[in-house]
C-alpha positions in Angstrom: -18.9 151.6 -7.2 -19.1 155.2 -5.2 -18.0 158.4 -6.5 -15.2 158.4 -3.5 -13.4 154.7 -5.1 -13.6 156.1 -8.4 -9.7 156.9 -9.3 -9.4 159.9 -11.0 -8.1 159.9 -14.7 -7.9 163.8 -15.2 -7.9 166.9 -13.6 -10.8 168.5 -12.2 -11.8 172.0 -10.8 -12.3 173.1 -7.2 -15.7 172.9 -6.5 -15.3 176.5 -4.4 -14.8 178.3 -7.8 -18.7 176.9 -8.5 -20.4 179.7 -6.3 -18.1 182.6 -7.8 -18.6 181.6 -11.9 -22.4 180.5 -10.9 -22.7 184.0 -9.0 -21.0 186.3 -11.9 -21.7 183.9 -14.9 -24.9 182.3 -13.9 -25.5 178.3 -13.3 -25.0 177.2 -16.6 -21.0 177.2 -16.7 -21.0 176.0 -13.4 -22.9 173.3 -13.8 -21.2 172.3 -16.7 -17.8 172.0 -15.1 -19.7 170.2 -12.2 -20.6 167.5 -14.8 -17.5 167.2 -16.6 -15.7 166.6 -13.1 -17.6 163.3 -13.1 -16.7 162.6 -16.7 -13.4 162.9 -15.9 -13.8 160.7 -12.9 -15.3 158.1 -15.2 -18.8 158.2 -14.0 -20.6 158.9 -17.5 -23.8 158.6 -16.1 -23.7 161.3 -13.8 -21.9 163.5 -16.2 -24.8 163.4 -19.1 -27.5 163.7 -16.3 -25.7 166.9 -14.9 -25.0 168.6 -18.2 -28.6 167.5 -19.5 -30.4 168.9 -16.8 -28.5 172.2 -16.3 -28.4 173.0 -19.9 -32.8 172.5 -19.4 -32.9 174.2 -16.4 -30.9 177.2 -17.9 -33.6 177.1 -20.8 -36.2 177.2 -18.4 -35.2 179.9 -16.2 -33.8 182.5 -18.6 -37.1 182.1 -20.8 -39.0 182.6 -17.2 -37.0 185.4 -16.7 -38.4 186.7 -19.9 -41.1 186.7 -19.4 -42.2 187.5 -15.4 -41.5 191.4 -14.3 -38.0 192.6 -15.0 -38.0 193.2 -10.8 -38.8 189.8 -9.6 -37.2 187.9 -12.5 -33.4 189.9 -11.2 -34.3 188.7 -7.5 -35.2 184.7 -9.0 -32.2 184.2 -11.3 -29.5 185.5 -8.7 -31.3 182.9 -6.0 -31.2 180.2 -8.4 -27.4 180.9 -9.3 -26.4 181.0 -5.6 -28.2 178.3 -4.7 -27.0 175.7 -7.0 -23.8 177.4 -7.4 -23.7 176.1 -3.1 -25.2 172.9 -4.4 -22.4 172.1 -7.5 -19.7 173.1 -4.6 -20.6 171.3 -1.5 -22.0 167.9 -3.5 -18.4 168.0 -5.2 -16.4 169.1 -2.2 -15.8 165.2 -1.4 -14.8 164.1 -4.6 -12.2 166.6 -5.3 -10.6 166.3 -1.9 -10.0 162.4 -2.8 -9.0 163.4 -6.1 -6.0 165.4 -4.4 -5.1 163.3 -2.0 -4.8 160.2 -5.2 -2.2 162.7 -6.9 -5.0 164.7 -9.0 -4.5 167.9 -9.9 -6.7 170.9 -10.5 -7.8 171.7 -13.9 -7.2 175.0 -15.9 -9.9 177.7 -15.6 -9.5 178.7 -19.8 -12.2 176.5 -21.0 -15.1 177.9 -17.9 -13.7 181.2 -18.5 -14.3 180.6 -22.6 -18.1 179.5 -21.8 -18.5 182.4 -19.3 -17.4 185.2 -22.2 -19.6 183.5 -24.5 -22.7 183.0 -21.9 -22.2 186.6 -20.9 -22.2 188.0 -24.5 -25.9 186.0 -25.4 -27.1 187.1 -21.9 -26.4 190.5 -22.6 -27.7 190.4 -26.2 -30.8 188.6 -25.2 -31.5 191.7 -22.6 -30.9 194.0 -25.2 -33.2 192.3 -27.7 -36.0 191.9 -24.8 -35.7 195.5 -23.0 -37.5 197.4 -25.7 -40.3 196.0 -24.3 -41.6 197.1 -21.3 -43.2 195.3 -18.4 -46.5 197.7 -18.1 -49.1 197.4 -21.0 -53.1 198.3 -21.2 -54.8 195.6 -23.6 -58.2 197.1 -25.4 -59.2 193.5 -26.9 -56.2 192.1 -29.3 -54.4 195.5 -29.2 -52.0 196.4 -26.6 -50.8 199.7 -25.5 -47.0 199.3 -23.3 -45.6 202.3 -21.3 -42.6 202.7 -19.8 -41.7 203.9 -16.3 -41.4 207.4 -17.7 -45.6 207.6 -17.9 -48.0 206.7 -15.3 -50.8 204.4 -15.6 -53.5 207.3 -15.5 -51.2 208.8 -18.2 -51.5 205.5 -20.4 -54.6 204.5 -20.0 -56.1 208.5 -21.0 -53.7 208.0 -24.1 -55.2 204.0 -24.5 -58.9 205.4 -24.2 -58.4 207.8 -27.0 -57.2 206.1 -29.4 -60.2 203.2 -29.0 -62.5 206.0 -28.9 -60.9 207.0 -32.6 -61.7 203.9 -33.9 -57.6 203.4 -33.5 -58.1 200.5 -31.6 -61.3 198.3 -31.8 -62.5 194.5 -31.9 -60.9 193.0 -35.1 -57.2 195.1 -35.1 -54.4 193.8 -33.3 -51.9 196.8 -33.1 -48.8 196.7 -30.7 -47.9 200.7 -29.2 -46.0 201.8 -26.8 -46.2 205.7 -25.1 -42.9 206.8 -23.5 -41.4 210.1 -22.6 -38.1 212.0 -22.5 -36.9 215.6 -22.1 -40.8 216.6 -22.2 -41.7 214.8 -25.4 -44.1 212.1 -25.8 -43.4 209.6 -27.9 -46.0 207.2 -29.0 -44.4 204.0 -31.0 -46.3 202.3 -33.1 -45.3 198.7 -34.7 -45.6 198.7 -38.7 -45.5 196.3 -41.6 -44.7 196.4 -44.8 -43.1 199.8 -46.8 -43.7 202.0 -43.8 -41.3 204.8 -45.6 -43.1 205.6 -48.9 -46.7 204.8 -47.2 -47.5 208.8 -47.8 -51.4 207.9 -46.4 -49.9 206.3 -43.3 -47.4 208.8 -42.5 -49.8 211.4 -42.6 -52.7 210.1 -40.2 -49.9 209.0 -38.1 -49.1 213.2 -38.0 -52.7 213.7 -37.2 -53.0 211.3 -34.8 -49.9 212.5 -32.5 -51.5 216.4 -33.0 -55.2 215.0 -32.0 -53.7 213.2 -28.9 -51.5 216.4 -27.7 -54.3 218.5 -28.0 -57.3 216.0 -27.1 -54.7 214.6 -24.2 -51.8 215.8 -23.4 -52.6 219.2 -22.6 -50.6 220.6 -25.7 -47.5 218.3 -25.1 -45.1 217.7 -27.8 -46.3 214.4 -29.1 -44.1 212.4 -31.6 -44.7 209.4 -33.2 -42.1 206.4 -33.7 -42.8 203.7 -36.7 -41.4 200.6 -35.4 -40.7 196.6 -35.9 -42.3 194.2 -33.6 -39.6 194.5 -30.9 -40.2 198.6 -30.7 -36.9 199.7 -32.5 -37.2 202.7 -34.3 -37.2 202.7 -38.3 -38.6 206.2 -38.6 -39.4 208.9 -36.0 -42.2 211.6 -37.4 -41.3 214.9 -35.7 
């Protein structure tokens, strides 16, 4: 039996109001209304495909997203959400057109809207989590040394050098760091483990280490050092 002779039991949503929630909300509520239209026409097949494979491909794209440039992964998920956000609408259009015409009425926004405000809030949290990170890094064998767009790569990589010509970085550590810089201050983070705070040995060659690399480096710039967990938030800053 087609979609089109399928009488509907329910109401459904207007396939137009796919491109605005998939453009402002991203895919994933959008395609879930797009499958649950079909449920509530009966067709249970389509339905579970369609909420199956957006709820993947959402998976998919967000954790690309993650991990490609920050730049190019804005551009790839608003041309994803456009163009199936065109897709859910125009595949749909049909459908709902018969379903008014057979005395069908349009469903109530509340629930999308609900998904949307919950979709939004993990999106946001998730960029949160992820933008301590930054998208330039100079690896030195297992170590890895990020910078922001605050410090150029010639900035980095004198800063990188250094510290694997002080022994800081060599062949069996693995040490995550990240240099940054605001109002005129360096600030080199480094990630720690364990009881960072009464560590009085650590604290103290981390101190002589941001002095060496103002005056070995930096010209004499203010240098601080950051302690940090492994996603680069602060737990102790050493002025």
């Amino acid at each position: 039996m087609s979609e089109s002779n399928i009488l509907p039991q329910k109401k459904l949503w207007n396939p137009k109001s796919f491109i605005i929630f998939s453009m402002f909300f991203s895919f994933l509520p959008a395609g879930i209304m797009y499958a649950l239209n079909y449920g509530r026409c009966g067709n249970k097949k389509n339905r579970w495909t369609y909420l199956l494979a957006t709820i993947i491909a959402f998976i998919a794209i967000f954790t690309l997203c993650i991990i490609i440039p920050k730049s190019i992964a804005k551009t790839l998920f608003l041309s994803v959400n456009i163009a199936l956000g065109i897709y859910f609408m125009r595949t749909q259009q049909k459908l709902y057109i018969e379903h008014i015409q057979n005395g069908g009425k349009r469903a109530s926004y509340f629930l999308p809207i609900t998904i949307c405000l919950i979709i939004t809030g993990l999106i946001i949290a998730a960029m949160i989590y992820c933008d301590f990170i930054p998208d330039n890094s100079i690896k030195y064998n297992k170590n890895e040394l990020y910078y922001t767009d605050n410090i150029t790569n010639s900035e980095a990589k004198k800063v990188g050098d250094y510290l694997e010509s002080e022994g800081f970085f060599d062949n069996t550590s693995q040490i995550s760091t990240k240099i940054d810089k605001q109002n005129n201050i360096y600030i080199l983070s480094v990630i720690v483990n364990g009881d960072y705070s009464h560590n009085k040995k650590l604290i103290a060659i981390m101190y002589l280490l941001s002095n060496d690399i103002s005056k070995n480096v930096l010209d004499n710039a203010k240098v601080r050092i950051d302690l940090c967990n492994n996603r680069f938030k602060v737990l102790k800053s050493l002025d």
